[in-house]
C-alpha positions as CSV (number, residue, x, y, z in Angstrom):
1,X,187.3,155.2,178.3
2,X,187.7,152.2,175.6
3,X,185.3,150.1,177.2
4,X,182.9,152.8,177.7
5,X,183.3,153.7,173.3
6,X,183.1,149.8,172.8
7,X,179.8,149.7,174.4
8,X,178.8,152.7,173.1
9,X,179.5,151.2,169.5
10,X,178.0,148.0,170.6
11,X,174.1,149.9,170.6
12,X,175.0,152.1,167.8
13,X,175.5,148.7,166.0
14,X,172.8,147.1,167.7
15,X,170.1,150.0,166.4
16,X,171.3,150.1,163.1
17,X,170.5,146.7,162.8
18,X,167.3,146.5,164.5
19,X,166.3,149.5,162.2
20,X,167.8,147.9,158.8
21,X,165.8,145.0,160.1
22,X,162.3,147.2,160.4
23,X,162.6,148.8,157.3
24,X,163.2,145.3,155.3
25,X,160.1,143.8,156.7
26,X,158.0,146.9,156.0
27,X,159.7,146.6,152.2
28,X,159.1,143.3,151.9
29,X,155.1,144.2,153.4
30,X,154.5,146.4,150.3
31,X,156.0,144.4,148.0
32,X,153.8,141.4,148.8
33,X,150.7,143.2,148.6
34,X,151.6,145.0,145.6
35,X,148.9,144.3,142.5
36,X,150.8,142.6,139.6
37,X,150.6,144.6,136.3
38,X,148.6,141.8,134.8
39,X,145.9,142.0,137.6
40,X,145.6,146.1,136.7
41,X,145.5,145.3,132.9
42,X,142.8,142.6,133.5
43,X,140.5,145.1,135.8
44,X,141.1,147.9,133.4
45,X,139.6,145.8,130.7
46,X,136.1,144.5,133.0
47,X,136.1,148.5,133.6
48,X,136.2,149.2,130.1
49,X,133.4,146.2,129.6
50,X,131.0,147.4,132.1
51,X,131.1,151.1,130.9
52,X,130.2,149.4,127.0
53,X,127.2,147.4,128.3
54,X,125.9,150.3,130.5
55,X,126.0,152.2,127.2
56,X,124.2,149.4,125.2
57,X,121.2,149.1,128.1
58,X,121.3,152.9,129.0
59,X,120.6,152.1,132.2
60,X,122.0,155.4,133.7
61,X,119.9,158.3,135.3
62,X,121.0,160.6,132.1
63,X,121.7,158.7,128.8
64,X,125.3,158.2,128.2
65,X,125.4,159.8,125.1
66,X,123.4,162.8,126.3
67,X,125.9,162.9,129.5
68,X,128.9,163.0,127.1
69,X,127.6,165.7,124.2
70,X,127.0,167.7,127.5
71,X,130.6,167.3,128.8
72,X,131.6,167.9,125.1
73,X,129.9,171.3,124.8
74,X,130.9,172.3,128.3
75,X,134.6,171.7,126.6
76,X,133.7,174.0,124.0
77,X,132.2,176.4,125.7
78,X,135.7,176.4,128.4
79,X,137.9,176.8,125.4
80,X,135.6,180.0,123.6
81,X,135.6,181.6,126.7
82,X,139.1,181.7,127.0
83,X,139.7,183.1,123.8
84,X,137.1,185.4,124.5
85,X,138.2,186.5,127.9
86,X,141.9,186.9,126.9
87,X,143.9,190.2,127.9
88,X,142.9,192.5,125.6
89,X,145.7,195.2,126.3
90,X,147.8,194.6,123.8
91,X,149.8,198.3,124.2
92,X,149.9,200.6,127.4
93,X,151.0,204.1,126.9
94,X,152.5,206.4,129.8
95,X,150.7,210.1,129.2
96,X,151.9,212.7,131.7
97,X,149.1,215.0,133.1
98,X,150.5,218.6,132.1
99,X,148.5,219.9,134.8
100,X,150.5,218.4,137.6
101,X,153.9,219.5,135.8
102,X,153.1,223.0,135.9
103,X,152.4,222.7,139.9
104,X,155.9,220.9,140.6
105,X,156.9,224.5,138.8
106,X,158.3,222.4,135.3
């Protein structure tokens, strides 16, 4: 029976450490192909750059500034209509219908 729990313990140990082993190389995997903050910062910027020239040559299908007064009135119009369309119950009453009470003989 002990030699059957030491080999038994033997795999257990065996897995475990094939497992830890898998999971450190898949770590170690993301980690080296993980961007470095600077590289973000430094496309964020050329993003930033190509969005200003494109507004300087206009060369969109809709002009930029047309594209965002229309997104800025589409704001507007989100926000009035959601004022407009709010619940306008503001007090519910509970009437009861003297006809049915004198039928349930009240």
């Amino acid at each position: 029976m002990e030699k059957i729990l030491e080999n038994i313990w033997g795999i257990f140990v065996g897995l475990g450490w094939w497992m830890l082993n898998r999971m450190t190389a898949k770590i170690d995997g993301l980690e080296k192909d993980k961007a470095e903050s600077s590289a973000v910062g430094r496309n964020s910027s050329l993003i930033h750059e190509t969005d200003r020239r494109l507004d300087e040559i206009q060369h969109t299908t809709v002009p930029r500034q047309e594209y965002k007064s229309d997104i800025a009135a589409l704001h507007l119009r989100i926000n009035d209509l959601e004022r407009i369309k709010q619940d306008k119950v503001q007090d519910i009453r509970i009437v009861e219908n003297v006809e049915s009470d004198k039928k349930k003989g009240k």
